[in-house]
C-alpha positions in Angstrom: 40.7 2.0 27.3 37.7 3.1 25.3 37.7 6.2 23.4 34.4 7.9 23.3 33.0 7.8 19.1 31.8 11.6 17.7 28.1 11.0 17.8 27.8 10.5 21.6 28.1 14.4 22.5 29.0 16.6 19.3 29.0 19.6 21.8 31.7 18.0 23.7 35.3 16.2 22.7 35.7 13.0 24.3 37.9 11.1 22.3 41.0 11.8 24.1 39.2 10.9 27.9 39.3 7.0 28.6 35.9 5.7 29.1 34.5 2.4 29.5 31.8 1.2 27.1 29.1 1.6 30.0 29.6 5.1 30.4 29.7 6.1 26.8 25.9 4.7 26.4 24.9 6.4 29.3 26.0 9.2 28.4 24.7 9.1 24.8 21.7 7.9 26.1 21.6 11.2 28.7 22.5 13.3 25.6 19.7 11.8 23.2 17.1 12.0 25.8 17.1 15.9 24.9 17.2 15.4 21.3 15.0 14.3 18.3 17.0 12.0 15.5 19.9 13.5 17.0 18.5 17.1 16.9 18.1 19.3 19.5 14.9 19.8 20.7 15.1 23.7 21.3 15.8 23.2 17.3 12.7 21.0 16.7 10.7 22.7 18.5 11.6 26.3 16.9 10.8 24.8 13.6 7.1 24.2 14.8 5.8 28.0 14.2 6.5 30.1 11.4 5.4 33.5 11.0 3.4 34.5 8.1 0.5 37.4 7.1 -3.2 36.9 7.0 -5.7 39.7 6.4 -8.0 39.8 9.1 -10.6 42.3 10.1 -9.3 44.7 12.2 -12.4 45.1 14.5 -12.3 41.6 14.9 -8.2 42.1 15.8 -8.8 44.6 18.4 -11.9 43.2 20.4 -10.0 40.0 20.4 -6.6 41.2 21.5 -9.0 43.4 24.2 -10.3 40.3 25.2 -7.4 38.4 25.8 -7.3 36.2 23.4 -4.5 34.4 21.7 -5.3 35.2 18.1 -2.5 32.6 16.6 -3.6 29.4 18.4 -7.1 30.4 17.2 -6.0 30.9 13.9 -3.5 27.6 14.2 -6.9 25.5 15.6 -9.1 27.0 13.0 -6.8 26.0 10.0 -5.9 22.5 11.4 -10.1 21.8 11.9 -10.4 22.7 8.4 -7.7 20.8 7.1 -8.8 17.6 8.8 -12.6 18.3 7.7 -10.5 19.0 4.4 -8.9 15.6 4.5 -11.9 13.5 5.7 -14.0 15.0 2.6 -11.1 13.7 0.5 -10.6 10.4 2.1 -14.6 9.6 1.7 -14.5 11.0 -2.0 -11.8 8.1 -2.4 -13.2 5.3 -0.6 -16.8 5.9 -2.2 -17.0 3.0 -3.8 -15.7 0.6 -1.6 -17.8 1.9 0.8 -21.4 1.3 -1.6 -19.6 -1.6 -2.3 -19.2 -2.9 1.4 -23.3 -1.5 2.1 -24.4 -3.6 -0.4 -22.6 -7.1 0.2 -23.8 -6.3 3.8 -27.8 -6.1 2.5 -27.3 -8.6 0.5 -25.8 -11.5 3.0 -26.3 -9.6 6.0 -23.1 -9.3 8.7 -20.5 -11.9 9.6 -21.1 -12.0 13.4 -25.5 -11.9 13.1 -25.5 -15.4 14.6 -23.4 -14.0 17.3 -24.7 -11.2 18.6 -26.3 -11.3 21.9 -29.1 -8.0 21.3 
């Protein structure tokens, strides 16, 4: 007679029910299935938005509000566009070298596949 270990549902004690093996991976498998490294999701996903201030102008507030618009996402969508243009800036301010680097070793001995290409 198999005991069921803690981790398979925390919610629920199972260690005095006799279970075989089988059903004590099903049903950790059934209880994971809702749950991120063992977290559960309605956790996860509640840690996804946090409320904060920004100063905004408030003509801009109301016509947007009036018009239906879901000023967070916008503001969410704005922020991440600028923090990938952000990061891409960075990432070619690393690479700069490598990259004159690679454009001149290309003039200079042309590219590997020339001989290859069918246009």
């Amino acid at each position: 007679m198999a005991q069921a270990p803690n981790w398979v549902c925390p919610k629920v004690s199972l260690s005095s029910w006799p279970f075989s093996q089988a059903l004590i991976g099903r049903m950790a498998r059934i209880y994971y299935a809702h749950t991120v490294w063992g977290q559960q999701m309605d956790v996860v996903l509640s840690r996804r938005r946090r409320g904060t201030n920004l100063t905004i102008d408030p003509v801009l507030v109301s016509e947007g509000k009036a018009a239906g618009l879901n000023l967070s996402k916008i503001a969410e969508d704005a922020i991440r566009s600028a923090l990938r243009l952000a990061q891409q800036e960075q990432w070619l301010k690393e690479n700069a070298d490598a990259i004159v680097a690679y454009n001149r070793r290309v003039e200079e001995r042309g590219l590997f596949n020339e001989g290859l290409r069918q246009f």
